[in-house]
N, C-alpha and C positions, 0 to 999 in steps of 0.2 A: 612308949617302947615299940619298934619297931615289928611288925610279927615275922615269924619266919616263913623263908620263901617256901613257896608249894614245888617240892621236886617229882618229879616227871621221866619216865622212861620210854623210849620210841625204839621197838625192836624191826630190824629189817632180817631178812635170810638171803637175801642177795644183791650184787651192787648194782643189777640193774634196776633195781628198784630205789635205787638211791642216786641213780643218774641227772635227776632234777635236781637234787643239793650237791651236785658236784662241785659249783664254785664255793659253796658256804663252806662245805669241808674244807677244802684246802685253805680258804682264806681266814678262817677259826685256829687251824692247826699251825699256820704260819702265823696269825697272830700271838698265839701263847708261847712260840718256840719250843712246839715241836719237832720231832728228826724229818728229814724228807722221807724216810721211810714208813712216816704214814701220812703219808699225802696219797690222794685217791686213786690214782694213775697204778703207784706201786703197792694199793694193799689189793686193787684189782686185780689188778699182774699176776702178783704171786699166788694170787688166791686160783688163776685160771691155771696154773702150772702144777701148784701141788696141792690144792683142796681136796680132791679125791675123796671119796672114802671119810670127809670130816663134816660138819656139821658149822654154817655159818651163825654165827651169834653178833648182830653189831649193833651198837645199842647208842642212842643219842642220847645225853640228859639234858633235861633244861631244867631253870628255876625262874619261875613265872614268864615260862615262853622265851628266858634267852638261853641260848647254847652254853656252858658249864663243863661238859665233859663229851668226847669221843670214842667209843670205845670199839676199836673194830676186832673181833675176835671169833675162835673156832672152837670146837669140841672136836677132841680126839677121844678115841675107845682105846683100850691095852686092855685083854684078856675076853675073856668072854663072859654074858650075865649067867649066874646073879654074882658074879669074881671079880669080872673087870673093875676096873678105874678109870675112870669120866675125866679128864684134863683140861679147860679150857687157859688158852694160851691168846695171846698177841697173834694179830695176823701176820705172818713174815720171821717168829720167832725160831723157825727152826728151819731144816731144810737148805740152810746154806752159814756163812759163815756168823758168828755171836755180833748183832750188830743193838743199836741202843732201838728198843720198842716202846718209846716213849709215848703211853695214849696220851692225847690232846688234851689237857683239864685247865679252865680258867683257875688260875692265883688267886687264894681266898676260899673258893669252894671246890677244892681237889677235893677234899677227904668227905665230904656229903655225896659229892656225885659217886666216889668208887664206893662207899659203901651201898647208894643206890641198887648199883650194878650186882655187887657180891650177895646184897641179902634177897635182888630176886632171882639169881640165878642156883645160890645154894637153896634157899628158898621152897623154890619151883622143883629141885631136884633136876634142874638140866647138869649138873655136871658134880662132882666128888671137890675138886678141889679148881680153886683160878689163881694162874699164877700171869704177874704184870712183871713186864721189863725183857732184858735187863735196862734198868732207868738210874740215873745219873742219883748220888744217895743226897742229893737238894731235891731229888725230886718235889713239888706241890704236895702238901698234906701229910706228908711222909707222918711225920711224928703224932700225928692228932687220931690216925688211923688206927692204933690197936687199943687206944680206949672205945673208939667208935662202935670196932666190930666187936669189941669183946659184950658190948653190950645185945647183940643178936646173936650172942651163944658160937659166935665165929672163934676158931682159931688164926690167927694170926702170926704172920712171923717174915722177917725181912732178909734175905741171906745175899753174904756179899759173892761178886760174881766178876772181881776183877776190878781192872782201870780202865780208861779210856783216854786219850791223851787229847787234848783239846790245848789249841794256840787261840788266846787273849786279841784280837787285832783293833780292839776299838779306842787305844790311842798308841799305835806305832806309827812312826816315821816312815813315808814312802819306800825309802831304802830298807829293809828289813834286816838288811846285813848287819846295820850300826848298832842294832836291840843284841848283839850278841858276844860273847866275851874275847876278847882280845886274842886269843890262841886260836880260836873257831873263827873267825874273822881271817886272820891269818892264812889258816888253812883252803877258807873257802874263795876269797879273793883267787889265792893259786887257781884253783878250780876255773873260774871261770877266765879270768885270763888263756888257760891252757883251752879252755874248749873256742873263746875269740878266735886265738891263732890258728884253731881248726877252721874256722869259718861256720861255727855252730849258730843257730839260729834258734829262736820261739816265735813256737805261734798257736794259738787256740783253732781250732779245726771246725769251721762253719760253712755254712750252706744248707744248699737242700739236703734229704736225708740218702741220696744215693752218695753224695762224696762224704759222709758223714760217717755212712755206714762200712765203705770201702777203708778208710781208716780203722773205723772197731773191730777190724777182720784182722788189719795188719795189728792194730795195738793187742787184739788175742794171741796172736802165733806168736810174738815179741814175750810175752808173758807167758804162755807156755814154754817156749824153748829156751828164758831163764832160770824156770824152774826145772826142765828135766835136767839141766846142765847138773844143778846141784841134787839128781834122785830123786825130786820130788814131782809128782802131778801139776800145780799150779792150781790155780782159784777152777779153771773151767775143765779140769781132767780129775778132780776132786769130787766134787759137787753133781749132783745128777741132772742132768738138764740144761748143768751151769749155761753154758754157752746160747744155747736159745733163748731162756728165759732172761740174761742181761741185755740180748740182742735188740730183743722184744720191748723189754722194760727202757733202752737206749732212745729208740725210735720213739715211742710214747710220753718218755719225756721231754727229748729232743723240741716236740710239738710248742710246749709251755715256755721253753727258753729254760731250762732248769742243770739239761745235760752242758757239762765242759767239759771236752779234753784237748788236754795240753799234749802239745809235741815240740819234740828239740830236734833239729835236723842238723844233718852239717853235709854237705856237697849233695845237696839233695836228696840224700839219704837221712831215714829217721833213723836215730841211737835213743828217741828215751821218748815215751806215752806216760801220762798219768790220767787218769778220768773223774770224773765224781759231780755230783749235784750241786746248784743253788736252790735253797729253800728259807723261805723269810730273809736275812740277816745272815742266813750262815751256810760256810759250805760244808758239803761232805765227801770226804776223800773217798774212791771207794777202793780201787785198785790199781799198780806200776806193772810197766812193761819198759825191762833196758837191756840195751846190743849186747851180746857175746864180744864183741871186738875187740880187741886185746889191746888198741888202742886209748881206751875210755878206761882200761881198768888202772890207769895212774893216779885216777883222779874217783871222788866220791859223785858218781853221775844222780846217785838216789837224791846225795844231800841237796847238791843243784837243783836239779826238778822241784825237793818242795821248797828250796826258798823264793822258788819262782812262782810257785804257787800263790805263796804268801803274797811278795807282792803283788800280782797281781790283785788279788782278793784284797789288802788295804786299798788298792787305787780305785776299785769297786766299791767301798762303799761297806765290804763285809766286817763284821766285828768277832765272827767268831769261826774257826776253820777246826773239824772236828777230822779227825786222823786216825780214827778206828779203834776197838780195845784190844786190847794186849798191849805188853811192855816191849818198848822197841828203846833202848836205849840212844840210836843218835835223832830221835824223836826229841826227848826230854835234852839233848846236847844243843841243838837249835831253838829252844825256846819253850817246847811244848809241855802244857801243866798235866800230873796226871791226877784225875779224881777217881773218886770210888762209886764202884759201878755194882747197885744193889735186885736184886728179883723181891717183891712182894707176891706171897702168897696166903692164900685164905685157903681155909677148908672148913665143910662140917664135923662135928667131932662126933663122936661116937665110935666105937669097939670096932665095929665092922670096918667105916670109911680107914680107921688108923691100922686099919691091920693091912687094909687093901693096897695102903697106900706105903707101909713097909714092905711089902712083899714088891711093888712095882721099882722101889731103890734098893734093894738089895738083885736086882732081878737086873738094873740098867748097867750099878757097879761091878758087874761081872760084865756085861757085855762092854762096856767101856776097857776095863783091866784087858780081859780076855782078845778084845775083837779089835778095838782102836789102837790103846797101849801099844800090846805085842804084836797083831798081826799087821794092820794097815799103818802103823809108824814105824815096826822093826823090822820084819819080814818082809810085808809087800816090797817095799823098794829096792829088794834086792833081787827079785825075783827078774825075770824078763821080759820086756817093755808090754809083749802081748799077755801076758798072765797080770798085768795091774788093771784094779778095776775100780771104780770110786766108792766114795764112802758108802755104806751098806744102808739103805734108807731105813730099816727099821733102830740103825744109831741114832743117824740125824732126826728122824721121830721122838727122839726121846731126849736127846741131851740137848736141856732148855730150863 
């Protein structure tokens, strides 16, 4: 009988001190399909923008010396001792918009490695409760995990947190148009025709990172001044910092070959940006930028962009093109599957932690109703352009 492996924990407090396994990370995390969001570049990044004030926790697991599990995470405080609530989160989990925090774990020993991590960290008393994700609900281990921890006195519980829309490319046809139904074919055909006779063009934006970044300046204002058209802020008048720390994070991955962005021009003028990461096998959309032009509004310029996306990413080689969570209906019109997109969380049980930890949700759901709901979805945008302010950091703190 074979015995079992000896599991192992390797705790770091900062990434400079992880700067010599920079390649192992990334090439561990792209080997199990992982999100690009935690590849090392971007949990450094964010972790220099909005650490503050948090506690780094990142933890290596091995089983007889090989790599198993990744886990890069932080501690946040809400309230004050002996009151507060201890929170350890994903790195990257909050702070900007709900994206998949999928830690690294090899296929086969997911559920050994995270219980590793949960029973020394409640354990230790480093934090009240650890919440993972949000992770695709195939997550590794998923199922095997609440007999695991229930046996270290863990509470357990898996809470669903939406969809995510993910396009299938590992046996479509070059054309990606012909994967689609007869009426949407129809329609999009027109589309592109209409933008030939414009004289529209693509092309992926390369080079050094001065004409790289001169684009991510023009593809920011394009996407902001689509969203003010419709009231709203946009990704980087939302988000605190948005605009620097994409900027930042662009450049840095830029380096690896990992950053794309697409552009559509037509008479040497851009009408349409899309951007987003390659990581392992697959890409990741992150955000659109399309003209006010009142010429373009005959046509679906969004749809175009991403079936250009697509193919390209089939002629690359990509099998899987990840499109963000939330429900976008002409997502799922062009092809895109949606799954269920779940949060695991562990806590210690006892009186105190479950009372601390009721009072910090009944505490967030007011500030949610009260502050996001009504004020910065109903009110703010009606106000005047200089009275709009981005989201309130101690929201984005807390809603994860």
């Amino acid at each position: 009988m074979k015995p079992e492996p000896q599991i192992t924990c390797q705790w770091y407090s900062s990434f400079s001190d992880l700067e010599p396994q920079r390649t192992r990370w990334d090439e561990f995390a792209a080997s199990v399909g992982a999100p690009v969001y935690m590849a090392f570049d971007w949990c450094a990044t964010w972790w220099e923008f909005y650490g503050r004030r948090r506690r780094l926790v990142i933890a290596l697991v091995e089983a007889d010396s090989e790599l198993i599990g990744l886990f890069p995470l932080y501690i946040d405080r809400f309230g004050l001792p002996p009151l507060g609530l201890k929170i350890a989160r994903v790195v990257g989990a909050t702070d900007g918009p709900t994206r998949l925090m999928a830690p690294p774990v090899k296929p086969g020993m997911a559920a050994p490695a995270i219980r590793a991590i949960v029973e020394e960290m409640l354990g230790r008393r480093l934090c009240d409760l650890i919440s993972l994700g949000p992770v695709e609900s195939t997550y590794p281990g998923l199922d095997d995990l609440a007999g695991l921890l229930a046996r270290d006195r863990c509470q357990f519980q898996v809470r669903p947190s939406g969809i995510v829309t993910v396009y299938d490319l590992s046996a479509r046809p070059d054309d990606y148009l012909e994967t689609l139904g007869s009426a949407e074919q129809k329609r999009r055909r027109y589309d592109f025709r209409y933008l030939e006779r414009n004289g529209a063009k693509e092309s992926v934006v390369q080079g050094p990172w001065s004409e790289i970044d001169r684009e991510f300046q023009a593809f920011a204002r394009m996407h902001t001044l689509s969203w003010e058209a419709k009231g709203r802020p946009g990704h980087f008048g939302a988000w605190p910092r948005a605009q620097e720390y994409q900027r930042t994070l662009a450049e840095r991955m830029a380096g690896p070959g990992r950053l794309q962005i697409f552009k559509i021009e037509a008479n040497g003028e851009a009408i349409c940006y899309d951007y987003g990461y390659v990581f392992g096998r697959s890409f990741f959309w992150e955000l659109p930028g399309r003209s006010l032009d009142l010429r373009w509004a005959k046509i679906s310029l969004g749809s175009c962009a991403l079936i250009i996306m697509l193919r390209r990413a089939v002629r690359e080689g990509i099998t899987s093109l990840y499109a963000g969570v939330g429900r976008y209906d002409y997502k799922t019109r062009l092809g895109g599957e949606e799954r269920p997109v779940v949060t695991m969380r562990a806590r210690r049980r006892g009186l105190a932690v479950t009372a601390r930890l009721a009072a910090f949700e009944l505490w967030f759901r007011l500030v949610e109703v009260l502050y996001f709901k009504f004020w910065y979805m109903r009110v703010q945008p009606r106000l005047p352009r200089f009275c709009r302010r981005p989201i309130w950091k101690i929201w984005s703190r807390m809603a994860a």
